[in-house]
N, CA and C atoms as a LAMMPS dump frame, in Angstrom:
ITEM: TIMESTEP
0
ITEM: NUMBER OF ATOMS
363
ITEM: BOX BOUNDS ff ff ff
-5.0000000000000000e+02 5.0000000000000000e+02
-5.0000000000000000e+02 5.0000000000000000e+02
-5.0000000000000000e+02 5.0000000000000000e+02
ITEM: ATOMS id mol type element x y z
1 1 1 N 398.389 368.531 -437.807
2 1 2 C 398.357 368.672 -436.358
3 1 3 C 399.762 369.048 -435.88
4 2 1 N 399.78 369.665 -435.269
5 2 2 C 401.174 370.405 -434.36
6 2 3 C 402.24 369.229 -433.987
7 3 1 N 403.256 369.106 -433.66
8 3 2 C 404.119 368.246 -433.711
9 3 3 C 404.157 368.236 -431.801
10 4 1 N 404.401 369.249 -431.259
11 4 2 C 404.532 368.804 -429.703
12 4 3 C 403.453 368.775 -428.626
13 5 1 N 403.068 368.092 -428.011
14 5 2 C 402.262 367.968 -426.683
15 5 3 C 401.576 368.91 -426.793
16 6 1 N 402.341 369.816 -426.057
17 6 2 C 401.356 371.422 -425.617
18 6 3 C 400.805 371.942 -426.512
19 7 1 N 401.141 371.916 -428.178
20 7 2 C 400.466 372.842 -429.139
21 7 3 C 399.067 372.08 -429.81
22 8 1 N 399.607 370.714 -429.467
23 8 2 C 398.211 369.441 -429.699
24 8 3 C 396.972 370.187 -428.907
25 9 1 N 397.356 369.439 -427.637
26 9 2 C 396.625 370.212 -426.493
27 9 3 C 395.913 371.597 -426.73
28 10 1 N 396.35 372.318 -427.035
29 10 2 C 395.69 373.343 -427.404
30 10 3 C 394.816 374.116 -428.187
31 11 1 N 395.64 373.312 -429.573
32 11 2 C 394.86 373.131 -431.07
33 11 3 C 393.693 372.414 -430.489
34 12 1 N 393.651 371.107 -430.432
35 12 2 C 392.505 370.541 -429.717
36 12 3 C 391.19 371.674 -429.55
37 13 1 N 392.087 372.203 -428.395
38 13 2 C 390.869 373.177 -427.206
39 13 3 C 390.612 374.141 -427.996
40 14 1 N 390.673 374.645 -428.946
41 14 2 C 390.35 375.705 -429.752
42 14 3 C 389.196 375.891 -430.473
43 15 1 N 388.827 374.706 -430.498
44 15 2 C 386.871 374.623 -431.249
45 15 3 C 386.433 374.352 -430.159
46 16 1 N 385.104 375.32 -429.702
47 16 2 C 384.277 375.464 -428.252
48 16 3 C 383.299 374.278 -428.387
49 17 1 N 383.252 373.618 -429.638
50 17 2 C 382.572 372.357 -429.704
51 17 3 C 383.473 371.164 -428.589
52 18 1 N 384.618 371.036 -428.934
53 18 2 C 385.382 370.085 -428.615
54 18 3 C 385.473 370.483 -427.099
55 19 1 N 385.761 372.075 -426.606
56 19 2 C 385.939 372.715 -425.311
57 19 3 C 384.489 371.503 -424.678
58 20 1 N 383.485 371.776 -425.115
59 20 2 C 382.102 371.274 -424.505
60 20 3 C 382.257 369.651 -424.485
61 21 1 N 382.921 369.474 -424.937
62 21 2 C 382.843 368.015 -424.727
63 21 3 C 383.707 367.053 -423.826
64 22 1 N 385.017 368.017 -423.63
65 22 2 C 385.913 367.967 -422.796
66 22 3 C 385.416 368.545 -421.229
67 23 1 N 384.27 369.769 -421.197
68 23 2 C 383.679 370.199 -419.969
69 23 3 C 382.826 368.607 -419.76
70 24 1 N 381.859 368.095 -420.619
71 24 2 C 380.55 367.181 -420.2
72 24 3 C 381.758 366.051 -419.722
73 25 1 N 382.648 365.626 -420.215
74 25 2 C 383.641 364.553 -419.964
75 25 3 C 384.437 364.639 -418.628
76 26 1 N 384.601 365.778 -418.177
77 26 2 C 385.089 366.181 -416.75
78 26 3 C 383.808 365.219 -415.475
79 27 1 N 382.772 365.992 -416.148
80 27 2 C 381.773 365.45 -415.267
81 27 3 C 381.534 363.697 -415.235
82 28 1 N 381.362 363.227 -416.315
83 28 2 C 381.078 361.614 -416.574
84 28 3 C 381.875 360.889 -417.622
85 29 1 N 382.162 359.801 -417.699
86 29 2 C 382.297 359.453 -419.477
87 29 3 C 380.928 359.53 -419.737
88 30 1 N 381.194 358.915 -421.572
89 30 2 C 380.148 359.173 -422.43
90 30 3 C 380.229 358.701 -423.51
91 31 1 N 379.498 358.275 -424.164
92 31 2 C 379.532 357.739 -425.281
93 31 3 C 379.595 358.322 -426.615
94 32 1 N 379.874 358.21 -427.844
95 32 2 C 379.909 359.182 -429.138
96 32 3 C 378.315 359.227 -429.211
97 33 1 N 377.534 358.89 -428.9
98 33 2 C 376.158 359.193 -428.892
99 33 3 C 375.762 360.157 -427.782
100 34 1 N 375.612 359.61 -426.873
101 34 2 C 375.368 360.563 -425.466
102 34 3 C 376.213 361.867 -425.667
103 35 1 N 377.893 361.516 -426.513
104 35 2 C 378.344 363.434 -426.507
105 35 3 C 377.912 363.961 -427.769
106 36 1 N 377.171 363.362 -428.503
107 36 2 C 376.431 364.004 -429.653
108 36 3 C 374.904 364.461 -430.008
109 37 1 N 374.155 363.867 -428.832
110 37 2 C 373.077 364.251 -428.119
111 37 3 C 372.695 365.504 -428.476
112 38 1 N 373.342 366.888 -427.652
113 38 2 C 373.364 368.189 -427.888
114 38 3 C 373.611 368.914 -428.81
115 39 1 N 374.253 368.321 -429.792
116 39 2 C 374.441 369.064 -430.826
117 39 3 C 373.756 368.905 -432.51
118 40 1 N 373.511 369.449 -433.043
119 40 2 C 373.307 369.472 -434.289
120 40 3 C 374.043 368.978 -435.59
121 41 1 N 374.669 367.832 -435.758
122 41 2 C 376.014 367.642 -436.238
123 41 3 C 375.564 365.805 -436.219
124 42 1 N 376.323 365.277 -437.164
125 42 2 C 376.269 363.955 -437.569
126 42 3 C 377.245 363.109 -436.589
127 43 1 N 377.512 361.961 -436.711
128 43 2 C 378.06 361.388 -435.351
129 43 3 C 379.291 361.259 -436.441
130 44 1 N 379.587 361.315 -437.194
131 44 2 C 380.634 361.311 -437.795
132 44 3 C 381.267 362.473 -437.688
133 45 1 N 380.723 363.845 -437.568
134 45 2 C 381.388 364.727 -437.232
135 45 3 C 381.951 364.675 -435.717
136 46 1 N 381.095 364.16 -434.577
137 46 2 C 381.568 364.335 -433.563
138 46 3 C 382.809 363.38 -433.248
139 47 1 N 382.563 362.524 -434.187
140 47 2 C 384.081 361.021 -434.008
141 47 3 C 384.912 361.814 -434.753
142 48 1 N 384.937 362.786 -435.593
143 48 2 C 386.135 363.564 -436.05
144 48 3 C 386.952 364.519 -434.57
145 49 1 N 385.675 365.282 -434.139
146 49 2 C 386.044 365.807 -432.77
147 49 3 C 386.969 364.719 -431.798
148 50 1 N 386.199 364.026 -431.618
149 50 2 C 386.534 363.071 -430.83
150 50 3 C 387.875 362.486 -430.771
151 51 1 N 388.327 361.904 -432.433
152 51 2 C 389.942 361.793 -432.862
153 51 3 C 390.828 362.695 -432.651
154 52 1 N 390.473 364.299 -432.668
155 52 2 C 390.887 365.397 -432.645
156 52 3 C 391.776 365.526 -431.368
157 53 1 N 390.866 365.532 -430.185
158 53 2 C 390.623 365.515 -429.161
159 53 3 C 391.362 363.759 -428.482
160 54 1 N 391.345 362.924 -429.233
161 54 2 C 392.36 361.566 -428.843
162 54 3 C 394.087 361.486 -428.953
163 55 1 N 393.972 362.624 -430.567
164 55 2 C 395.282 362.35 -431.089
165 55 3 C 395.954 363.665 -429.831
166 56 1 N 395.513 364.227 -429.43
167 56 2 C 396.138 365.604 -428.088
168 56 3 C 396.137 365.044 -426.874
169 57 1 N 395.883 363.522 -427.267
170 57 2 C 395.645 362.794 -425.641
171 57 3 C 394.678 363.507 -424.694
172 58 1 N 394.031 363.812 -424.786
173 58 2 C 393.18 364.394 -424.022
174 58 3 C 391.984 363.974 -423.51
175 59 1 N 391.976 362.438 -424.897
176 59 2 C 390.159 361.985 -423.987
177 59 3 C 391.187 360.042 -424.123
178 60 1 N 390.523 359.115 -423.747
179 60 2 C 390.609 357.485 -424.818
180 60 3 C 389.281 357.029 -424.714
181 61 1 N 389.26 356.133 -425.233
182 61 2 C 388.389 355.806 -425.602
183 61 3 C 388.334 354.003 -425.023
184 62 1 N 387.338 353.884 -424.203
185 62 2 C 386.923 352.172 -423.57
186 62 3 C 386.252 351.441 -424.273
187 63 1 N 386.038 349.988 -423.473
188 63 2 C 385.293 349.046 -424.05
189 63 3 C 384.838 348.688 -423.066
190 64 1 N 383.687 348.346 -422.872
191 64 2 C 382.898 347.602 -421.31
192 64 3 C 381.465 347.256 -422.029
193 65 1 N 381.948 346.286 -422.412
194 65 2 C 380.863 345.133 -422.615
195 65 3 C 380.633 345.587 -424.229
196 66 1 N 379.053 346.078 -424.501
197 66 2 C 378.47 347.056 -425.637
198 66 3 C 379.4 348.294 -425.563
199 67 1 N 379.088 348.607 -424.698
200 67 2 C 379.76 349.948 -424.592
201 67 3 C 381.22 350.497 -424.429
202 68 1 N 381.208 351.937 -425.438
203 68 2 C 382.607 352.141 -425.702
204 68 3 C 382.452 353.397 -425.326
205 69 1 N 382.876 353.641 -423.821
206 69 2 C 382.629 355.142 -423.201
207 69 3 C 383.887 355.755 -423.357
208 70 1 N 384.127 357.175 -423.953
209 70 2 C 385.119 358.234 -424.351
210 70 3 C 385.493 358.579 -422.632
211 71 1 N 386.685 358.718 -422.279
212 71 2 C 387.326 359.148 -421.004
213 71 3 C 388.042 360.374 -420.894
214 72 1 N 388.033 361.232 -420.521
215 72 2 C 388.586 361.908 -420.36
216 72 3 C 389.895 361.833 -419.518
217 73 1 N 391.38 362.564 -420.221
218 73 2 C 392.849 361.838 -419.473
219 73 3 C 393.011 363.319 -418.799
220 74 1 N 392.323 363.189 -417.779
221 74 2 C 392.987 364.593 -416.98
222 74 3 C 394.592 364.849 -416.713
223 75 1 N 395.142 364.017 -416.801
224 75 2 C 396.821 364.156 -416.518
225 75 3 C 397.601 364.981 -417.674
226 76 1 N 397.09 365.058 -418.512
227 76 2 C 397.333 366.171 -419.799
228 76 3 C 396.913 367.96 -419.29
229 77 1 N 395.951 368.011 -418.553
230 77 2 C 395.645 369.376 -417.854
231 77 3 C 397.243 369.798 -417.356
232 78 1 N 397.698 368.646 -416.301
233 78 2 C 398.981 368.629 -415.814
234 78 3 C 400.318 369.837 -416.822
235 79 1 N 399.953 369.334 -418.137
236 79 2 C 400.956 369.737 -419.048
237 79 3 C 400.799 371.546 -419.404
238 80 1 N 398.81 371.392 -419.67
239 80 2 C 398.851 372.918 -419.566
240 80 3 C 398.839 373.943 -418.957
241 81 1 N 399.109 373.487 -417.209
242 81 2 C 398.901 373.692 -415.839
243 81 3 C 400.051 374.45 -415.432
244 82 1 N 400.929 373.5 -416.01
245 82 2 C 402.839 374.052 -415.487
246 82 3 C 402.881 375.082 -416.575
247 83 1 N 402.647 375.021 -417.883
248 83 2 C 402.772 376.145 -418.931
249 83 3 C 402.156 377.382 -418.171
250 84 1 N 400.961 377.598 -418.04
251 84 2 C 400.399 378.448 -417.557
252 84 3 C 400.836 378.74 -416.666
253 85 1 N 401.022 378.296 -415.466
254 85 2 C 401.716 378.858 -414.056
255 85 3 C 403.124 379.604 -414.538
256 86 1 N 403.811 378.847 -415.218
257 86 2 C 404.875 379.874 -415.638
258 86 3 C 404.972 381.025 -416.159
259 87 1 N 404.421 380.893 -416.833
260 87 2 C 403.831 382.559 -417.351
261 87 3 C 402.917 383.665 -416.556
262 88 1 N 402.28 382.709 -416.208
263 88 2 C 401.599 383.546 -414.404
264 88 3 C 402.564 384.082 -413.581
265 89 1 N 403.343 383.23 -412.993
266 89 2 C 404.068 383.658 -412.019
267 89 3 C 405.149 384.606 -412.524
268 90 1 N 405.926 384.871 -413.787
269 90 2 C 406.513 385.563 -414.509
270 90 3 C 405.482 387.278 -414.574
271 91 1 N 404.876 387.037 -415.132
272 91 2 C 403.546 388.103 -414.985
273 91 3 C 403.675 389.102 -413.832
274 92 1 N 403.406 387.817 -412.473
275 92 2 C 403.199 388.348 -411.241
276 92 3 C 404.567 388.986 -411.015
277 93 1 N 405.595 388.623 -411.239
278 93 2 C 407.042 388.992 -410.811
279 93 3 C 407.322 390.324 -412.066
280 94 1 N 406.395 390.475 -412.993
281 94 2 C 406.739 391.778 -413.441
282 94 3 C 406.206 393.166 -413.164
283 95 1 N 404.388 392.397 -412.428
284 95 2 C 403.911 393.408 -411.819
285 95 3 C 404.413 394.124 -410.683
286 96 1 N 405.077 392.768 -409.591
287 96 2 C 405.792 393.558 -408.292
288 96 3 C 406.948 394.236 -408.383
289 97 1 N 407.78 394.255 -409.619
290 97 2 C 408.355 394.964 -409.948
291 97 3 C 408.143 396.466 -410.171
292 98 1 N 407.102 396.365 -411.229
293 98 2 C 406.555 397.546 -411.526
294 98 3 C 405.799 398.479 -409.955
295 99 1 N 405.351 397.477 -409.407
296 99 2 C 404.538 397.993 -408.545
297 99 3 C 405.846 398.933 -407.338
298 100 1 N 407.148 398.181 -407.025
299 100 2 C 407.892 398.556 -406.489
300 100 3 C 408.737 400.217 -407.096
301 101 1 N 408.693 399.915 -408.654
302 101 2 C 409.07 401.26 -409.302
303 101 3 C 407.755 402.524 -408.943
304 102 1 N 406.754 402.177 -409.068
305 102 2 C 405.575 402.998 -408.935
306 102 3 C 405.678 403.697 -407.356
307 103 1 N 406.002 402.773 -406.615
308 103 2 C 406.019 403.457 -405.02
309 103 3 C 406.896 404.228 -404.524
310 104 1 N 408.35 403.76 -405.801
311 104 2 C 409.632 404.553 -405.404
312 104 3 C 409.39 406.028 -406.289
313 105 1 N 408.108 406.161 -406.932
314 105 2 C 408.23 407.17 -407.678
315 105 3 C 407.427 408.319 -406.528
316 106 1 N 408.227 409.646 -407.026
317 106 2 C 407.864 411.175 -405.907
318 106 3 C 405.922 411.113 -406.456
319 107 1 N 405.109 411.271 -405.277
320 107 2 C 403.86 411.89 -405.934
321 107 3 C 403.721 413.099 -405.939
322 108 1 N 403.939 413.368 -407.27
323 108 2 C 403.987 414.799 -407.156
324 108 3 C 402.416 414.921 -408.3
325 109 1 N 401.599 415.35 -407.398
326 109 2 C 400.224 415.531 -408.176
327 109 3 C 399.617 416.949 -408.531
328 110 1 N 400.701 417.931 -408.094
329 110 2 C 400.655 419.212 -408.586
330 110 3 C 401.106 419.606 -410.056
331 111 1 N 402.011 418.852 -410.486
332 111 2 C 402.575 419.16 -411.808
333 111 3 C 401.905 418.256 -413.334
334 112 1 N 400.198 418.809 -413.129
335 112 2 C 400.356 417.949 -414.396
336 112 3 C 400.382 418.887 -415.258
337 113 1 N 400.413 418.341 -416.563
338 113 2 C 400.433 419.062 -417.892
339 113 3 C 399.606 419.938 -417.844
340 114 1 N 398.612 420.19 -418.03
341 114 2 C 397.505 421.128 -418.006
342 114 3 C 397.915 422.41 -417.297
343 115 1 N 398.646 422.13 -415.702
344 115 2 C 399.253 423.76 -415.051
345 115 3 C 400.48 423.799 -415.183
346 116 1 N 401.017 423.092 -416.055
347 116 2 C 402.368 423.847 -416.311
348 116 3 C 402.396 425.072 -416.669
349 117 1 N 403.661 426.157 -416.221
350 117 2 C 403.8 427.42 -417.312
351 117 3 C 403.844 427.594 -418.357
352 118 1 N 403.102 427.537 -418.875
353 118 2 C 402.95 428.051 -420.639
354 118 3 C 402.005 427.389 -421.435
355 119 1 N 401.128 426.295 -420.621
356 119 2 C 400.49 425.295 -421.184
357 119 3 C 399.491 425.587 -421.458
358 120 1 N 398.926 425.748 -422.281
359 120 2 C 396.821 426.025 -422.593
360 120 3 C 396.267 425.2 -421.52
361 121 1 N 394.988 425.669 -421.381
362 121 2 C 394.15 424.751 -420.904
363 121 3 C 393.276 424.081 -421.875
């Protein structure tokens, strides 16, 4: 497993199994039964998910009474939230750049290649 936060986090999110379980967990907790319900897979596979998905901090795991409902730690979104925005907003600041070079450029829509002097058609 990856050594820092963000690459956990991510590794994590990278099997659309685990993605789905992290979506049903947004909505409710759940139990390793109830999130294994849907799938085709042994409950031992999904408690592998599940660890997967614990050790990236991303879900914990309760106790209430019988029941040991999986939680989802939304405050970890937090981590991939600021990553992303940075690179967004970097993005955006290269497009208005570009976009500012594009406007300072002459339109000159008479000269394309095709009617130049000497050019085939």
């Amino acid at each position: 497993m990856p050594a820092d936060p963000l690459s956990r986090v991510f590794s994590a999110l990278a099997d659309p199994t685990r993605r789905d379980m992290v979506a049903r967990l947004a909505v409710a907790d759940a139990t390793v039964n109830e999130l294994a319900a849907p799938y085709d897979v042994t409950l031992q596979a999904v408690s592998k998910h599940l660890k997967v998905l614990e050790e990236a901090g991303l879900v914990t795991r309760g106790r209430e009474a019988q029941r040991r409902p999986v939680h989802l730690e939304a405050e970890v979104f937090d981590l991939m939230t600021k990553w992303i925005d940075r690179y967004r907003r970097e993005a955006e600041e290269r497009y208005r750049r570009l976009d500012g070079v594009l406007r300072a450029m002459p339109d000159d829509t008479e000269a394309s290649p095709t009617r130049r002097e000497g050019a085939r058609p």
